[in-house]
N, C-alpha and C positions, 0 to 999 in steps of 0.2 A: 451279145449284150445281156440277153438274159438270161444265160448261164451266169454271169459275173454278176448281176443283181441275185441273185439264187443262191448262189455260193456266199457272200458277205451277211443274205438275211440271214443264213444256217450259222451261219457264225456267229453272229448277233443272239441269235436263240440258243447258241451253247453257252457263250456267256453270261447271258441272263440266269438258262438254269444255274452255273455256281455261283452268282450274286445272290441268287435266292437260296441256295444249302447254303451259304455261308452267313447270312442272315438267321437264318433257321436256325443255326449254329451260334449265334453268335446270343442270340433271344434264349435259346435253351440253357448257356454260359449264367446270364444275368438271373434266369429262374432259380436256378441250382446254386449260385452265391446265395443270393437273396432267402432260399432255403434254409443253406447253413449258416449264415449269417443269425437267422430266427432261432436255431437249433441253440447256435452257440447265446445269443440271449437268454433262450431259457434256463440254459442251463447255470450259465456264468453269472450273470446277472440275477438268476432268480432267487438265487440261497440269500443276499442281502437284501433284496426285495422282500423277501420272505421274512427276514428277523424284525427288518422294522415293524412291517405290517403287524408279525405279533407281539414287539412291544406296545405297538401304540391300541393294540385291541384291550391293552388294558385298561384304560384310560375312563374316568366314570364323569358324568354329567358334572357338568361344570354350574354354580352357584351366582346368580345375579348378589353384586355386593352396591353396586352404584349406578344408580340411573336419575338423570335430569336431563332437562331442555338445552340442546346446545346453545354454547355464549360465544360473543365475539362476532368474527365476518360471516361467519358459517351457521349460524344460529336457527336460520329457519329450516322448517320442517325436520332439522336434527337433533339427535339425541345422542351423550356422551357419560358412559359409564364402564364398568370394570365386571369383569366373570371370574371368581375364584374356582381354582381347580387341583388337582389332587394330584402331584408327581406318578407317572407310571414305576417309577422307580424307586421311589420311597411315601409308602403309603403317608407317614406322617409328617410330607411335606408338603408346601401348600405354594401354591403360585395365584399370582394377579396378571390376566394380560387385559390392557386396556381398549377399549373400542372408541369410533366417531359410527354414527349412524344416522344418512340418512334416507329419511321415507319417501318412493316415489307416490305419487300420486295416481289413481286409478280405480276401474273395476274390478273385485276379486284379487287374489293374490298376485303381486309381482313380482316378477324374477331379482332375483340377488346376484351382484357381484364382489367380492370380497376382494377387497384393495391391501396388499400387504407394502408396507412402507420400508426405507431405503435402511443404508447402518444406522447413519444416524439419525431415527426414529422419526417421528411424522410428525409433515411440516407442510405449509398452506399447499403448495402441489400435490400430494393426495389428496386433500379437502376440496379443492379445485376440481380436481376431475372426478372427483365422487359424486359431489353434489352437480356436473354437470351429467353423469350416469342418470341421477334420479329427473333429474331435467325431462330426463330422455325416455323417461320411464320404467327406468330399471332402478328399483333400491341397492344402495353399496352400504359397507362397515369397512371402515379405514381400521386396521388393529396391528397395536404395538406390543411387543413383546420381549422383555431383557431379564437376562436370567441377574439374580439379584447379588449373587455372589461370583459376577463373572469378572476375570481375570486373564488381561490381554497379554500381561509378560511370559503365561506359559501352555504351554500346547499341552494340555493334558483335558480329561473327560471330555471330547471334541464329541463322538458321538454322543453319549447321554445329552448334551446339549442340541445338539443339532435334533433330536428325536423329540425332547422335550423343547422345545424352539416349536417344531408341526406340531403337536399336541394342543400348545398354547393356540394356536391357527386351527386346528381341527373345532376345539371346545369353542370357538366362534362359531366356524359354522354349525357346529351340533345344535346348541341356542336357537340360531335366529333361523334356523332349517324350521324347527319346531315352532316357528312364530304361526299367527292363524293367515299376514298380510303377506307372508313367504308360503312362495311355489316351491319347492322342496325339488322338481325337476328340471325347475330354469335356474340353476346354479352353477357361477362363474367364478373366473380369479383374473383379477392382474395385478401386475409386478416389475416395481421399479429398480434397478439396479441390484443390490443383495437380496429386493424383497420377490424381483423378479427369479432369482434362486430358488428361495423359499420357495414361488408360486410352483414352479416345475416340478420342483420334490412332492406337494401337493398333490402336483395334477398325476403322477404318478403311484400315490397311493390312496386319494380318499375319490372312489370311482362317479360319487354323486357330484363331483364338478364335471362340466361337460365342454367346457373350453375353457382358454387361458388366452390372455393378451403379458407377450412381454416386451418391455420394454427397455432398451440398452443395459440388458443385462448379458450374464456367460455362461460357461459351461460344466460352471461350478465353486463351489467354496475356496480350494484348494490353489485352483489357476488363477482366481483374482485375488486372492488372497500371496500368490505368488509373483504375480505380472504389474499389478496397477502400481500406477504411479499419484494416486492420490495421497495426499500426505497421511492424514488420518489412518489410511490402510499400510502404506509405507512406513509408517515409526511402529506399528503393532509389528509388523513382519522383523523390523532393524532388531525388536525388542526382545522377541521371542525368538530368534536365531542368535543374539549375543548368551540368553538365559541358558538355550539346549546345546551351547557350544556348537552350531551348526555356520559352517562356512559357506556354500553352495548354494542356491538358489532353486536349483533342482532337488537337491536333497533335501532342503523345505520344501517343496510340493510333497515329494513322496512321502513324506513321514508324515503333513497333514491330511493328506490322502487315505493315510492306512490308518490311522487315529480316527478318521470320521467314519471309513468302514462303509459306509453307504455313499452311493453317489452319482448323480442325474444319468452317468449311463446305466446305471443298475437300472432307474426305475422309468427312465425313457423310450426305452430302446423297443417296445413293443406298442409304443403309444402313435395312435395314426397321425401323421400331419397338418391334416385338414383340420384337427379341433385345439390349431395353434396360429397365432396372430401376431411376426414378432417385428417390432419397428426397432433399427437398430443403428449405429453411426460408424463410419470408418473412421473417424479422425478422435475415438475415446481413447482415454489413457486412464482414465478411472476405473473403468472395465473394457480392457483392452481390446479393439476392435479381435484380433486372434483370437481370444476367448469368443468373443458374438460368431465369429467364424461357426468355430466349432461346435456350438451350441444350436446353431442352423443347419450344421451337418448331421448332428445326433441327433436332431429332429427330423431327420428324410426330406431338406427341404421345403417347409411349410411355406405361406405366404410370408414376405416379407418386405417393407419397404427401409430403404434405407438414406439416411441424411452423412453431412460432413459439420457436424456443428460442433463438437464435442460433446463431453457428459450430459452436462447442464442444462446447455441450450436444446440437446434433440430430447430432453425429458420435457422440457418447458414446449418445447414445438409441439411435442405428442398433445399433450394437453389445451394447447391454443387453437390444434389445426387437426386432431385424427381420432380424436374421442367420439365423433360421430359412425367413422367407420368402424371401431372398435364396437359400438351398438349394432350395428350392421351384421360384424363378423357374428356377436354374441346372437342375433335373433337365428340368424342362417343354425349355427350349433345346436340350438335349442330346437330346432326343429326334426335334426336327423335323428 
């Protein structure tokens, strides 16, 4: 009998050891991906990472042209005016992007969050959850931005726009970085549907934000621009594949793809998980739950909670019920 208990533990202990080398093995697999994996970001990834970064290094201070006491439901402690700025791409052209600002209340300087709004431009749910941010103690700037001679029938200057789209975003934050009631190190971003876009591209090139919150947005310009079935975004796409004689649906991804030239995996792919917060829904068709998919996979997995509400409803839920843990996530960021 204990020869037979003797023999089975030896046995047991051989098989243990190759559970353990093939473990070893299997640990040493995901190092060496996750390596090359980094390798091929930098490399793939970085040359467009790289151009943006030095167009937009051109970019010179932007000019207060309008400031007054915000009106309306949102009026207290907010202020609502406009920053002129200078095209990185044509010195003697001149843009406006418009701000909502409001002030939290407190000692000493406080943290900023920059709330970047949806396609079609800002509307009481940004103000909503802005002004519930300064609640909270954290000042926000809701800021819109639309190129003035933009042109949905045709897929042409897609980057210059998309570059000069963050620039208008940047020369907000450059401003109110600069203010004396702004922490310059507690700065954030969130982003609602296209503006949740925006925010990613952002957090990928202007290093002084230190988190981001998104919210049911995707995994890029291209794939919701390709996928959604929002109408609004569905007649630009009918419109601009009838113009470029383009039949395919894929072949519109690819060519707005290669026209934008830059895009969230360029400028993602080396950014850590942890200083991403993203609330997202399976049942959008606006921004296609597959696009959120993927947009949580090119992030490495970050936190994330998820609803079935659709578009609307999980942006309005964000807002009614998670804007506090969004404060949460933001103070946690601010600290590392």
């Amino acid at each position: 009998m204990a020869c037979y208990t003797a023999k089975h533990t030896l046995m047991a202990l051989v098989v243990l050891g190759e559970m353990m080398r093939l473990i070893n093995w299997l640990f040493l697999m995901v190092v060496l991906c996750e390596a090359l994996a980094m390798a091929e970001c930098s490399v793939e990834n970085g040359r467009h990472q790289d151009m943006a970064l030095e167009d937009l290094s051109r970019r010179r201070a932007g000019s207060l042209v309008d400031w007054q006491q915000g009106r309306g439901l949102f009026a207290r402690n907010s202020y609502q005016g406009k920053l002129k700025f200078t095209s990185v791409f044509d010195q003697d052209l001149t843009r406006n992007v418009s701000f909502l600002y409001f002030q939290a209340k407190g000692d000493g300087p406080r943290p900023l969050v920059l709330v970047l709004s949806p396609l079609g431009g800002s509307n009481p749910l940004d103000s909503w959850i802005a002004e519930n941010l300064a609640r909270y103690g954290i000042s926000s700037v809701v800021s819109y931005y639309r190129q003035p001679s933009e042109d949905h029938e045709m897929l042409k200057n897609t980057y210059r726009d998309t570059i000069e789209n963050l620039q208008a975003q940047m020369t907000v934050t450059d401003w109110f970085a600069d203010r004396e009631e702004v922490d310059p190190d507690r700065l954030g971003i969130l982003g609602i549907s296209f503006g949740g876009i925006r925010a990613g591209f952002l957090m990928g090139l202007d290093p002084r934000l230190r988190a981001a919150t998104l919210v049911v947005t995707g995994a890029g310009f291209a794939d919701v621009m390709a996928e959604s079935q929002l109408e609004a975004v569905a007649a630009i796409r009918r419109q601009q594949m009838l113009t470029h004689g383009i039949s395919d649906v894929e072949d519109y991804r690819r060519i707005f793809r290669d026209r934008q030239r830059v895009t969230l995996a360029d400028l993602l792919c080396e950014q850590r998980p942890e200083k991403f917060l993203l609330f997202l829904d399976h049942a959008d068709q606006s921004v296609p739950s597959t696009s959120q998919e993927r947009l949580l996979g090119l992030l490495g997995n970050p936190e994330v909670q998820w609803t079935s509400r659709g578009h609307i409803r999980a942006a309005v839920s964000f807002g009614a019920m998670n804007v506090k843990k969004a404060v949460r996530f933001y103070e946690r960021g601010w600290l590392d």
